[in-house]
N, C-alpha and C positions, 0 to 999 in steps of 0.2 A: 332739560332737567327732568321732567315729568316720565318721558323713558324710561329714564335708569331708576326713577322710584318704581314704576311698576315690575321693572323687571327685578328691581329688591325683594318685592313682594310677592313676587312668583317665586324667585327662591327660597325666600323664607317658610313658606307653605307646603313646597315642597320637601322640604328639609322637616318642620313638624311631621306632613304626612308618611316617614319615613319616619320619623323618631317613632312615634306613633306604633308603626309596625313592624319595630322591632323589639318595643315595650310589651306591646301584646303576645309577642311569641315567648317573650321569658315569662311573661303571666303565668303560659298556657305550657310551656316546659319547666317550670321553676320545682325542683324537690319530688316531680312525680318519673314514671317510668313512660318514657315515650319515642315512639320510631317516626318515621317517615313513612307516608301509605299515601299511593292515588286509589281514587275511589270511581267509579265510572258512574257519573249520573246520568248519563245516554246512553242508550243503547240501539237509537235510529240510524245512525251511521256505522259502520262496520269500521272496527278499531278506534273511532272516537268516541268522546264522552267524559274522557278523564280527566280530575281534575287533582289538583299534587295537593297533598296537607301533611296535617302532623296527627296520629295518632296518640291519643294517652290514655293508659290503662289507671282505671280506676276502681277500681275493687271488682265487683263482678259488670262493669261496663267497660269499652274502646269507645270513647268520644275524640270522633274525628273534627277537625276545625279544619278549615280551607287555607291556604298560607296567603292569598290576595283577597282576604276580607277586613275587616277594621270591627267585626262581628264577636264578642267575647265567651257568647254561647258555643256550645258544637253543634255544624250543622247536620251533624248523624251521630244517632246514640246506639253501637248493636250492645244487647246483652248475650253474654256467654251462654246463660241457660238457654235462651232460645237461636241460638249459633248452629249452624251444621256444616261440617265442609263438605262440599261434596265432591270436590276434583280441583285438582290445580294444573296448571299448565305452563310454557312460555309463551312472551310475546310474539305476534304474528308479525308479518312485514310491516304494513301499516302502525300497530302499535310500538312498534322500535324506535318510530321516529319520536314519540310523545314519551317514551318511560328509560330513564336510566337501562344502564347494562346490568346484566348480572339479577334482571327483578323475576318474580314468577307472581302468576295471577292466580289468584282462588276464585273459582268458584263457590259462594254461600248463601246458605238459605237460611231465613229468620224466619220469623213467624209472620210475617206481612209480606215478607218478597225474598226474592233471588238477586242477590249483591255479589259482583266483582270488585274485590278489591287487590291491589297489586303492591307490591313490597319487593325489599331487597333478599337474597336467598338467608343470606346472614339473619336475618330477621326471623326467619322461617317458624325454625326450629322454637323460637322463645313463645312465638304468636300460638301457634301449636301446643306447647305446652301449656301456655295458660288457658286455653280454650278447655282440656283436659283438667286442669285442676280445680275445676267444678266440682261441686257437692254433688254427691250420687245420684244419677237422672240426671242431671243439668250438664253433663258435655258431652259433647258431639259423635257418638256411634257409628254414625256416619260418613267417617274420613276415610276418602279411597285414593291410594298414593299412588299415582299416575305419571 
């Protein structure tokens, strides 16, 4: 009998830890405008590094959140004003295996570093224009369509 209590109890934990995370993703999508974006926090290995989340545009910020965190913060905030694209690309062989079909990678510079981030093509065009709809100075001069 003590078995099957623990294995109750495994599922049931399970089953929270899963309620859980999918509470937090309507938290973190709920009423605002938000895509899917992997972000590459490596860049030691060639093609790896990336990690899948949820993008949400929030006035002049993209706060990315990770999709396998239980974390209600974003663990990257870029601002628009300090955004620059600088080249976008497709994925290489390596990265195909890690990123949806159909995605293209940017190339971008903030004001602390140089960030790849990867999205869907469909995406593209909206990411782009909001980067653009900055107040005068604040978007990105920068964008070279490659």
């Amino acid at each position: 009998m003590r078995i099957i209590e623990w294995i109750g109890i495994g599922v049931l934990v399970l089953v929270c830890a899963l309620g859980v995370l999918f509470l937090r993703r309507e938290i973190i999508t709920h009423g605002r405008g938000s895509i899917e974006l992997s972000l590459r926090l490596s860049t030691l290995v060639t093609g790896r590094g990336w990690s899948p989340g949820i993008g949400r545009f929030d006035g002049d910020e993209l706060r990315w959140y990770r999709v396998f965190s239980l974390a209600l913060r974003p663990r990257r905030v870029l601002s628009r004003r300090g955004l620059a694209v600088q080249g976008r690309r497709a994925p290489d062989a390596s990265e195909r295996l890690v990123l949806p079909e159909h995605w293209v990678i940017l190339r971008c510079a903030t004001r602390r570093a140089v960030v790849e981030i990867a999205m869907a093509e469909s995406t593209l065009n909206g990411f782009l224009s909001w980067i653009e709809a900055a107040p005068p100075g604040g978007a990105s001069m920068r964008y070279a369509a490659r």
